[in-house]
PyMOL Python script that loads the backbone (N, CA, C, O; Angstrom):
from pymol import cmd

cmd.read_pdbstr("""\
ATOM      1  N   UNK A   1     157.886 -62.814 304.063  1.00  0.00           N
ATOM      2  CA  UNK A   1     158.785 -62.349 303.037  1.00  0.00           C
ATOM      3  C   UNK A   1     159.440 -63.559 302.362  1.00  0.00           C
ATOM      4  O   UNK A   1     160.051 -64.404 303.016  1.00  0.00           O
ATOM      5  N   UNK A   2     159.292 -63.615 301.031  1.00  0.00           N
ATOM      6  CA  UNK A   2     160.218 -64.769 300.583  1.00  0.00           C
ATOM      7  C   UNK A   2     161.832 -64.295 300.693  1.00  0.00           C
ATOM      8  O   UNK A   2     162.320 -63.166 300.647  1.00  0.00           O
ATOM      9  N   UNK A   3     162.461 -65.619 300.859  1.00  0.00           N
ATOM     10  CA  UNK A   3     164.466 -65.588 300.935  1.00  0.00           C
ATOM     11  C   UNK A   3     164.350 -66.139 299.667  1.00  0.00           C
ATOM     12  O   UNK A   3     164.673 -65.414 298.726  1.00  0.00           O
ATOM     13  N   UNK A   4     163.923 -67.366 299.414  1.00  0.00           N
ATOM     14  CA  UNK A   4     164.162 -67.820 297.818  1.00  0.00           C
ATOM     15  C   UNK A   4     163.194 -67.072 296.575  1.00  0.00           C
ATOM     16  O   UNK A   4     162.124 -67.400 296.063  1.00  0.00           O
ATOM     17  N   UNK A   5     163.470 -66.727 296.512  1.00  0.00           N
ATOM     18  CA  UNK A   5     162.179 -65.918 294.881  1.00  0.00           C
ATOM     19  C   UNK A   5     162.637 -67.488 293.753  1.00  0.00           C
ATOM     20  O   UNK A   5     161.701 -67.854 293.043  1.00  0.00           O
ATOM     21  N   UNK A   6     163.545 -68.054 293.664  1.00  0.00           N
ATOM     22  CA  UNK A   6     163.313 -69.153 292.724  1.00  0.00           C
ATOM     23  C   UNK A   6     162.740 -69.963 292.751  1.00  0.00           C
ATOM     24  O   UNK A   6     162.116 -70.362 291.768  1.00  0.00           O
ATOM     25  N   UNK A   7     162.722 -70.695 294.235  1.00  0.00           N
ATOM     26  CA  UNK A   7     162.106 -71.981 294.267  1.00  0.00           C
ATOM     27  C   UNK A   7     160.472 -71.379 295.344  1.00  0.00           C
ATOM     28  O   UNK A   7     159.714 -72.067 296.028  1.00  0.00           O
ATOM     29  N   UNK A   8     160.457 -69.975 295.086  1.00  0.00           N
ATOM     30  CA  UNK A   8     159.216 -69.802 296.296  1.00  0.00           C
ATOM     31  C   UNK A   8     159.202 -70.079 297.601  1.00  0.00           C
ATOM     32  O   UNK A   8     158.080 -70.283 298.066  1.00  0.00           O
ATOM     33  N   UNK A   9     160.147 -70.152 298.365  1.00  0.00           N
ATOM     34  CA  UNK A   9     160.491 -70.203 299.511  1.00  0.00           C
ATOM     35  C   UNK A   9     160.701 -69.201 300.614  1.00  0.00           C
ATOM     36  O   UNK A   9     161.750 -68.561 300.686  1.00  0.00           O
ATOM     37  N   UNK A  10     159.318 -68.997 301.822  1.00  0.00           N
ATOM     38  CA  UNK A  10     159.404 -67.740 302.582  1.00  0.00           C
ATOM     39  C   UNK A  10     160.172 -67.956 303.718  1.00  0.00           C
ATOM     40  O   UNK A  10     160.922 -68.916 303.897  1.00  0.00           O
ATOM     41  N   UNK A  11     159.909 -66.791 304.684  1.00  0.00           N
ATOM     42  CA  UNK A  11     160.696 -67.042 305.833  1.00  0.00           C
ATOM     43  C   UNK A  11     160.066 -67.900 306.425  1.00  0.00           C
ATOM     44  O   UNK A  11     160.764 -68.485 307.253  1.00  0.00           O
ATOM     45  N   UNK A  12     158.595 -68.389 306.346  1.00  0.00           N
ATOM     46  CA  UNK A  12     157.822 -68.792 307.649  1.00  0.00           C
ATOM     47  C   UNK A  12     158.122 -70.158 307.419  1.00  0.00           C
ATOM     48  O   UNK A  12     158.464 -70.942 308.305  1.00  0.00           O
ATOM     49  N   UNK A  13     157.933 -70.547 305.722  1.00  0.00           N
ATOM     50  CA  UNK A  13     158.251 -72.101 305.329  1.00  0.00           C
ATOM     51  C   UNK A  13     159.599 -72.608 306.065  1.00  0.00           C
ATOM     52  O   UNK A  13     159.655 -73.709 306.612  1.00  0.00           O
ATOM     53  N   UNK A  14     160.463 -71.881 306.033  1.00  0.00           N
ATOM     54  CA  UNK A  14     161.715 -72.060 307.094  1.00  0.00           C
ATOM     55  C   UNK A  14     162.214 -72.083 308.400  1.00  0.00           C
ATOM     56  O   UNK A  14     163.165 -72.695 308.885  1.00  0.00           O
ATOM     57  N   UNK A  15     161.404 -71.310 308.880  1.00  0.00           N
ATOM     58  CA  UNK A  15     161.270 -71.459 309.893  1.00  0.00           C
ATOM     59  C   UNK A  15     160.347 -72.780 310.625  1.00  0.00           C
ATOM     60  O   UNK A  15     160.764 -73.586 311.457  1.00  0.00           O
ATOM     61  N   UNK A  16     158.661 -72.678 309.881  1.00  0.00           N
ATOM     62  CA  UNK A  16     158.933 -74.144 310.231  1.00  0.00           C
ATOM     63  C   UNK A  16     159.685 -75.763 309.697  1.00  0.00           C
ATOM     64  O   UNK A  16     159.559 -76.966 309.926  1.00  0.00           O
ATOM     65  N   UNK A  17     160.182 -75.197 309.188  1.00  0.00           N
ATOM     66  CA  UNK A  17     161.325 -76.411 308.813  1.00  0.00           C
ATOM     67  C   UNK A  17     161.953 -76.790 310.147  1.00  0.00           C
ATOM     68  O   UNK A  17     161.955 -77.898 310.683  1.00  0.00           O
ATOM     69  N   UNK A  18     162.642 -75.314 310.702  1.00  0.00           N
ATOM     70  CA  UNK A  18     163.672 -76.085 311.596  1.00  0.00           C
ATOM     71  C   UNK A  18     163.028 -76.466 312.552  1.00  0.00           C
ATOM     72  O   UNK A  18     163.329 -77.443 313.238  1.00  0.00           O
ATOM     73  N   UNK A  19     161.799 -75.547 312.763  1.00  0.00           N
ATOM     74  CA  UNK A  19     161.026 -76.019 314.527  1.00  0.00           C
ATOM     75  C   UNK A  19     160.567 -77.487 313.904  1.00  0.00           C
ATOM     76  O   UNK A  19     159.443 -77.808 314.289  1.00  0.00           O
ATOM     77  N   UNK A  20     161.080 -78.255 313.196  1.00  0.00           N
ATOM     78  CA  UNK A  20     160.627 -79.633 312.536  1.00  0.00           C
ATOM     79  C   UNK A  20     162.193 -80.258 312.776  1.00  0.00           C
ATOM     80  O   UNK A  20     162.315 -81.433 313.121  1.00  0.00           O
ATOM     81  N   UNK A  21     163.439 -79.346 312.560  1.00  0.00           N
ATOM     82  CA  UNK A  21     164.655 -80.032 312.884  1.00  0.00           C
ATOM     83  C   UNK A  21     165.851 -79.987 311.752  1.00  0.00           C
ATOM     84  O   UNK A  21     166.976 -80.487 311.773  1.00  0.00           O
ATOM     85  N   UNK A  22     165.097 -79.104 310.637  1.00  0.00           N
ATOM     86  CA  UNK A  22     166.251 -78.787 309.935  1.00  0.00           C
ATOM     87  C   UNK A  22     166.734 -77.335 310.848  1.00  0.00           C
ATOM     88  O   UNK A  22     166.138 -76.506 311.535  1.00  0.00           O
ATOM     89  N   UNK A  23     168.774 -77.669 310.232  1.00  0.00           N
ATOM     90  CA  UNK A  23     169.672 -77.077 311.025  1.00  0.00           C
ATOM     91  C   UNK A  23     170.200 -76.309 310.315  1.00  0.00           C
ATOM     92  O   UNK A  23     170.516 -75.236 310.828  1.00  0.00           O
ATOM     93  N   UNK A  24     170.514 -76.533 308.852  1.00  0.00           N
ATOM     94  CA  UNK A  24     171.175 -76.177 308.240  1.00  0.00           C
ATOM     95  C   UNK A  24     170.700 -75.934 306.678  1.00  0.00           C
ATOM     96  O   UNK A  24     169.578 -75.999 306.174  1.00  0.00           O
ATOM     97  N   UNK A  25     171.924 -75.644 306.137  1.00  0.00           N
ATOM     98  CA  UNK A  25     171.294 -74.642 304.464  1.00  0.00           C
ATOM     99  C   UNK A  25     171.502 -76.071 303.757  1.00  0.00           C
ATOM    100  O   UNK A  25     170.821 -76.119 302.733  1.00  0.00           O
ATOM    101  N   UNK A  26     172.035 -76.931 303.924  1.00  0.00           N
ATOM    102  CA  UNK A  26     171.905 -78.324 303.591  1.00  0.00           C
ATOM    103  C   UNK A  26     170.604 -79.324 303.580  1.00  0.00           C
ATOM    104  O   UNK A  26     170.179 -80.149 302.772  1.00  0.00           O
ATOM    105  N   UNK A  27     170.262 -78.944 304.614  1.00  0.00           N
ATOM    106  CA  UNK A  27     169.097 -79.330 305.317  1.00  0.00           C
ATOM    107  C   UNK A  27     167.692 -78.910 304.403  1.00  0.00           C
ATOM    108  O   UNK A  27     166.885 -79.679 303.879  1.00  0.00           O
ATOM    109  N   UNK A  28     167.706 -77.271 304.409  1.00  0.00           N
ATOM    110  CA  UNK A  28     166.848 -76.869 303.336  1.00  0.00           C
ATOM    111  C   UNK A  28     166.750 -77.070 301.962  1.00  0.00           C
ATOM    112  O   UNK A  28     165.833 -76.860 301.169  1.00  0.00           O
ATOM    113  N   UNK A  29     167.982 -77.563 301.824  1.00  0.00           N
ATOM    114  CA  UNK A  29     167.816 -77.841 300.192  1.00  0.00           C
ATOM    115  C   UNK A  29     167.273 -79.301 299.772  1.00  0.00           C
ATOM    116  O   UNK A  29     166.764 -79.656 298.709  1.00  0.00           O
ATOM    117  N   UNK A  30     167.515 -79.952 300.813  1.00  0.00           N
ATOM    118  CA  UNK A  30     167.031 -81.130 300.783  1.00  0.00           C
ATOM    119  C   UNK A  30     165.367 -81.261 300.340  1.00  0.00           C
ATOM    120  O   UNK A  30     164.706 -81.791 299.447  1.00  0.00           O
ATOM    121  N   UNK A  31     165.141 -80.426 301.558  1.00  0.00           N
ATOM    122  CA  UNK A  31     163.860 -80.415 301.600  1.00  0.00           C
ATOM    123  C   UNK A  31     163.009 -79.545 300.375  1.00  0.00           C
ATOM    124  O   UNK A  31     161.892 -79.822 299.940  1.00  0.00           O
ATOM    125  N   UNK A  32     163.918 -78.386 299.955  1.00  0.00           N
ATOM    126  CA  UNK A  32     163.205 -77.010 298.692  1.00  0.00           C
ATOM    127  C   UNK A  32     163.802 -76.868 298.012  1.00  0.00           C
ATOM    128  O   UNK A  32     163.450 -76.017 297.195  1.00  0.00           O
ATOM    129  N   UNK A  33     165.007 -77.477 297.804  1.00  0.00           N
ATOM    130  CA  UNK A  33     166.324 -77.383 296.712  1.00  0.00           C
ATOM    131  C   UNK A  33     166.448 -75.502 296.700  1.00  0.00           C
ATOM    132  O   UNK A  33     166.652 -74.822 295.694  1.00  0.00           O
ATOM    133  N   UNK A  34     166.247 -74.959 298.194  1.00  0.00           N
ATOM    134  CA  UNK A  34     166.771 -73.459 298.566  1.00  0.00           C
ATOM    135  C   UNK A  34     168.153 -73.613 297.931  1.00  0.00           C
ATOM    136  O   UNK A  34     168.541 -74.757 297.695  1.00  0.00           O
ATOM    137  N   UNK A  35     169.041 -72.423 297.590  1.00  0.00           N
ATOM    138  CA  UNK A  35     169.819 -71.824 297.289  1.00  0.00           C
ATOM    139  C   UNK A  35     170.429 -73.032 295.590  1.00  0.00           C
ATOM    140  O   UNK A  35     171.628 -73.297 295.494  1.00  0.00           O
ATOM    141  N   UNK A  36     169.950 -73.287 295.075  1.00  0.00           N
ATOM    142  CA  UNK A  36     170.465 -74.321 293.944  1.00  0.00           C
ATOM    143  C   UNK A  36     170.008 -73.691 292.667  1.00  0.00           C
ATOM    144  O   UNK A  36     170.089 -74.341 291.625  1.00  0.00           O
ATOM    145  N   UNK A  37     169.549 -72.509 292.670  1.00  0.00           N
ATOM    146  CA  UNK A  37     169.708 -71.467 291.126  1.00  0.00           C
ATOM    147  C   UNK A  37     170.466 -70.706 291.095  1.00  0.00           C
ATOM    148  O   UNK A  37     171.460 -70.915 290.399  1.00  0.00           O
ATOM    149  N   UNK A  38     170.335 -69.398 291.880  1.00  0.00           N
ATOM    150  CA  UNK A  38     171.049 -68.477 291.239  1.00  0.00           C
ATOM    151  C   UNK A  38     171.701 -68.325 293.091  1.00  0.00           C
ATOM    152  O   UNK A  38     172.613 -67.507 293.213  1.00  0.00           O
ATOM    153  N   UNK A  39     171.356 -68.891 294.100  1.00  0.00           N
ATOM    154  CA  UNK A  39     172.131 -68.644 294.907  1.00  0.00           C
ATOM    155  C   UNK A  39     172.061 -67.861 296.285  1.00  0.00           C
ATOM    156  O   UNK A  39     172.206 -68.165 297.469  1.00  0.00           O
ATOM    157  N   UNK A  40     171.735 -66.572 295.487  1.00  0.00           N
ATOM    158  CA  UNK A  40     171.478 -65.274 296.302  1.00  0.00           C
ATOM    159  C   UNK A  40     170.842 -65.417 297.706  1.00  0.00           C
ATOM    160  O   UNK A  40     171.115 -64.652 298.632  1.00  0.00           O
ATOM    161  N   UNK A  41     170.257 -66.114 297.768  1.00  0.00           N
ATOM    162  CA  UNK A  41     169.378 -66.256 299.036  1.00  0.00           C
ATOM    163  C   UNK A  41     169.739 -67.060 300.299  1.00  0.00           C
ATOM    164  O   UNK A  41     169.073 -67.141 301.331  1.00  0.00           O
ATOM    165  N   UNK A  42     171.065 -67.711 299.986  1.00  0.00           N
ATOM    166  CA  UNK A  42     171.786 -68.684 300.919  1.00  0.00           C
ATOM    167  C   UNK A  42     172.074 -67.881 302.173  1.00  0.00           C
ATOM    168  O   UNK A  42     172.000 -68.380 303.296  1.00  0.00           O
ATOM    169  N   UNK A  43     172.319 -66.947 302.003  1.00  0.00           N
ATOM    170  CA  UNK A  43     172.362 -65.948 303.715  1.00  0.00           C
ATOM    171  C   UNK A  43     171.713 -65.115 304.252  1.00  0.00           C
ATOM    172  O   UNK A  43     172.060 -64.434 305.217  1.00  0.00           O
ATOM    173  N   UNK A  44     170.730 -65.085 303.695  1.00  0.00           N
ATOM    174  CA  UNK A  44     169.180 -64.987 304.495  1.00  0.00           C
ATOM    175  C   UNK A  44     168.515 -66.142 305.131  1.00  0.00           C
ATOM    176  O   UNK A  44     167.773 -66.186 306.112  1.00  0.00           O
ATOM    177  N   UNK A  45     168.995 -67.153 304.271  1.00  0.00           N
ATOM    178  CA  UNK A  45     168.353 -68.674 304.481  1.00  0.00           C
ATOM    179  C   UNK A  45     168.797 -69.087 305.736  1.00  0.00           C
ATOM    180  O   UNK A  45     168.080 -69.730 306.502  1.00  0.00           O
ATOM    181  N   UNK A  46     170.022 -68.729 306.005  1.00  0.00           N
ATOM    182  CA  UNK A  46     170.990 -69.190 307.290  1.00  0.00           C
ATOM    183  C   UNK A  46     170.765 -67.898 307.689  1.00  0.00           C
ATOM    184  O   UNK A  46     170.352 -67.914 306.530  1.00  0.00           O
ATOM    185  N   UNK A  47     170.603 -66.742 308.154  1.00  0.00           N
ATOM    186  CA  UNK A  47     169.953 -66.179 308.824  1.00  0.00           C
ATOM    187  C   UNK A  47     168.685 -66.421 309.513  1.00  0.00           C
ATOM    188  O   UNK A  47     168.524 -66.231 310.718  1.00  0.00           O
ATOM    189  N   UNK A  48     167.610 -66.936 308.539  1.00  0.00           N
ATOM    190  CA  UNK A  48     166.503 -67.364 309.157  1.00  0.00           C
ATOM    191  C   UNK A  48     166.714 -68.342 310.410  1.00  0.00           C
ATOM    192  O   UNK A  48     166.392 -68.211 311.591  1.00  0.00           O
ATOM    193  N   UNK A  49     167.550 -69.645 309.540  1.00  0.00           N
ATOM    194  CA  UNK A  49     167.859 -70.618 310.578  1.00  0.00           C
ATOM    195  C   UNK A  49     167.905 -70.054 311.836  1.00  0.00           C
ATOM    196  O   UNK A  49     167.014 -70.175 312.678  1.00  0.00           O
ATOM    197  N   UNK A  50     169.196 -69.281 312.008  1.00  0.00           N
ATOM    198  CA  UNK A  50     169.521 -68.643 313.155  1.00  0.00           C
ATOM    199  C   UNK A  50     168.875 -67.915 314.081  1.00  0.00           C
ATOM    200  O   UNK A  50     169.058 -67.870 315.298  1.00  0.00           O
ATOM    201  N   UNK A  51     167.998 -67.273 313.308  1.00  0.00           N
ATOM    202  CA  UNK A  51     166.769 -66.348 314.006  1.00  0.00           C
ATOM    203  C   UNK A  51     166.423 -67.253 314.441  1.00  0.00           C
ATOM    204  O   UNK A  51     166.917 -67.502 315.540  1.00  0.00           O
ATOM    205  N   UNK A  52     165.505 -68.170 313.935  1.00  0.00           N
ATOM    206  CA  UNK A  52     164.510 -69.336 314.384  1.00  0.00           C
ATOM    207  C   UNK A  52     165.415 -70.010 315.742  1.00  0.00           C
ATOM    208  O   UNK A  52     164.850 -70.117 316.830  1.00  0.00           O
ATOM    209  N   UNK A  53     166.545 -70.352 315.602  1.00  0.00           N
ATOM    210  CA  UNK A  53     166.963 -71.327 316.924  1.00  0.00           C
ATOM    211  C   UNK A  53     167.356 -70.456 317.865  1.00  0.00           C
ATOM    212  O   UNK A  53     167.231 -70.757 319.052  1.00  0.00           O
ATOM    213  N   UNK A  54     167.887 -69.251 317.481  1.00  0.00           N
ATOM    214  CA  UNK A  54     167.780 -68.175 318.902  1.00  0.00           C
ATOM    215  C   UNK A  54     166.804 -68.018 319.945  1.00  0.00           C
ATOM    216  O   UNK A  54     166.906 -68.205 321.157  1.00  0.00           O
ATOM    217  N   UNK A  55     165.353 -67.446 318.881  1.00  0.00           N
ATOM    218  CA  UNK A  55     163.901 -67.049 319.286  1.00  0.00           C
ATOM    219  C   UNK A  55     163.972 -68.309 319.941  1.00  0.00           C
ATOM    220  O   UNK A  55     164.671 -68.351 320.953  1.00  0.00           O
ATOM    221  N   UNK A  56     163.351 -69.417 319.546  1.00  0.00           N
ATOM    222  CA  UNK A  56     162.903 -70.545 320.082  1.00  0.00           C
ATOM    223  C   UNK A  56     163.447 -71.091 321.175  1.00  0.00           C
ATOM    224  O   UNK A  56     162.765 -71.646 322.036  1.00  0.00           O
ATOM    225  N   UNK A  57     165.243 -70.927 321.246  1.00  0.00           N
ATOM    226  CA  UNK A  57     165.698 -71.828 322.493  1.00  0.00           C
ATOM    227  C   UNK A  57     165.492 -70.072 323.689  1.00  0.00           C
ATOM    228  O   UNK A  57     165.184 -70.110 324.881  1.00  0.00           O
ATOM    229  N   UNK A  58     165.695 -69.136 323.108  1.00  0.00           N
ATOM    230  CA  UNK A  58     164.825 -68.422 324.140  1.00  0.00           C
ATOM    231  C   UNK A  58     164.061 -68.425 325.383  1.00  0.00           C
ATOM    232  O   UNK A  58     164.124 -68.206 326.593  1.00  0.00           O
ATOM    233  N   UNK A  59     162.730 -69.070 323.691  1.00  0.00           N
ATOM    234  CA  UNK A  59     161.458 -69.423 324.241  1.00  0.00           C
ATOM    235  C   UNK A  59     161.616 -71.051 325.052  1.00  0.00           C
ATOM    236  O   UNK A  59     161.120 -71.166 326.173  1.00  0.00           O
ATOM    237  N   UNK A  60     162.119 -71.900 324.596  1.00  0.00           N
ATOM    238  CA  UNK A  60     162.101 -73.489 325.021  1.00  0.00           C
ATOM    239  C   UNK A  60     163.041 -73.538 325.509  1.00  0.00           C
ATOM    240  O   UNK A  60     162.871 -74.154 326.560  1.00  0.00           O
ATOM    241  N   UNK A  61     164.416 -73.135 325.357  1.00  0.00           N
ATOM    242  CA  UNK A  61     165.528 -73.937 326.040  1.00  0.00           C
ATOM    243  C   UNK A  61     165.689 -75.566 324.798  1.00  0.00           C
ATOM    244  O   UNK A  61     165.604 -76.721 325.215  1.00  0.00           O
ATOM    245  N   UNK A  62     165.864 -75.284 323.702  1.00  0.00           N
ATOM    246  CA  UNK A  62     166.045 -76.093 323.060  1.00  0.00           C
ATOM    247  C   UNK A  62     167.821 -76.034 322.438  1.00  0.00           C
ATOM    248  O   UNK A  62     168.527 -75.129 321.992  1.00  0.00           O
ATOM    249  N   UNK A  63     168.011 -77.404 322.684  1.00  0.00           N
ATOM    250  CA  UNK A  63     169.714 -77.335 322.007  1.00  0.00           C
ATOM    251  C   UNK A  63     170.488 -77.305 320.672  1.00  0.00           C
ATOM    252  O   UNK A  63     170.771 -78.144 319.817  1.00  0.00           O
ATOM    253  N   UNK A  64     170.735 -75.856 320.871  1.00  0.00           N
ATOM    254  CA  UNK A  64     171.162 -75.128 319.268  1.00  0.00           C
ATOM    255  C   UNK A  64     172.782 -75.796 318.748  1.00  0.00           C
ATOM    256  O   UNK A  64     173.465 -75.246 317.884  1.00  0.00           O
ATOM    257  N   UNK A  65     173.250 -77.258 319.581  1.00  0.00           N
ATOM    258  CA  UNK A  65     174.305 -77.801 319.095  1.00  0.00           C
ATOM    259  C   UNK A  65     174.038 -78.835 317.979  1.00  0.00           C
ATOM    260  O   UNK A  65     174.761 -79.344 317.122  1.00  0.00           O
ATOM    261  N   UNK A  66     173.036 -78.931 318.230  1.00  0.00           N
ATOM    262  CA  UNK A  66     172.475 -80.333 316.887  1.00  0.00           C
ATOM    263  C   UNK A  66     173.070 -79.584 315.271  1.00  0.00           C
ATOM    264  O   UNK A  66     173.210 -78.429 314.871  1.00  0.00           O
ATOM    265  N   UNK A  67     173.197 -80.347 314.945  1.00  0.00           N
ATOM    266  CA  UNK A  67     173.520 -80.156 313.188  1.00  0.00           C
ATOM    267  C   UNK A  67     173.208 -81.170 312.086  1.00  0.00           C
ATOM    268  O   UNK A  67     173.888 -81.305 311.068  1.00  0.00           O
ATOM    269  N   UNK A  68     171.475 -82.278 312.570  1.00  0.00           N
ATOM    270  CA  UNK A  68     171.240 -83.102 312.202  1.00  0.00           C
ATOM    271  C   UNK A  68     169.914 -82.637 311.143  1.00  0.00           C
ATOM    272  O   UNK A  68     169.246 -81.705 311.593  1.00  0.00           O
ATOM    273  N   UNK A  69     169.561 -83.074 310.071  1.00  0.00           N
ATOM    274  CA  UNK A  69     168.483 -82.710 309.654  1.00  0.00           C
ATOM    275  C   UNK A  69     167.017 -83.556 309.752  1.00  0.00           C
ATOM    276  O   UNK A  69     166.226 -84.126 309.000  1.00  0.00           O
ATOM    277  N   UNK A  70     167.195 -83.252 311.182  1.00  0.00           N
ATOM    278  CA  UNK A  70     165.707 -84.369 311.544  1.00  0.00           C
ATOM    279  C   UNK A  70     164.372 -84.222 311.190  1.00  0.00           C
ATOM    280  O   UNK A  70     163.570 -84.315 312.120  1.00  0.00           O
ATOM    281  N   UNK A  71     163.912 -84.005 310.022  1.00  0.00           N
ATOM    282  CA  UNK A  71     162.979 -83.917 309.914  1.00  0.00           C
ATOM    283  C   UNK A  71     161.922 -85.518 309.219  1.00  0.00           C
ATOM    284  O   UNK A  71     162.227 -86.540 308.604  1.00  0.00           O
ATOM    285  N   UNK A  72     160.602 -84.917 309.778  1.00  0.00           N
ATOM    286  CA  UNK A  72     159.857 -86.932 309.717  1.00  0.00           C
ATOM    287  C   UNK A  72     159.375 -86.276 308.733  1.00  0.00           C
ATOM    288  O   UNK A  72     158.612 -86.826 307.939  1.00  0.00           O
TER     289      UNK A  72
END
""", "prot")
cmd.dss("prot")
cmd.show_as("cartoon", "prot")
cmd.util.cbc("prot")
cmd.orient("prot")
């Protein structure tokens, strides 16, 4: 499902973003300039995030305190 309809941005592209180390809606814009038109999609976007580091530290035990945008 796309969150951004402006810049074409789905859930999955976001999701792997963060399993890459983006944390944040900062983070994504960096990377897709997400939420920098009309907006709308900024809390789905951070929803996704959230989904994604829930599911995953779930699954891994990975630490959902980071707020760095590590991506290589």
């Amino acid at each position: 499902m796309y969150v951004c309809i402006c810049n074409q941005v789905n859930e999955r592209t976001i999701a792997e973003a963060v399993r890459s180390g983006a944390r944040s809606l900062d983070c994504l814009l960096q990377q897709f300039d997400i939420a920098t038109c009309c907006g709308k999609c900024a809390d789905d976007a951070r929803r996704v995030i959230e989904n994604t580091l829930v599911s995953d530290n779930m699954q891994a035990g990975y630490d959902l305190g980071r707020d760095a945008c590590a991506v290589a």
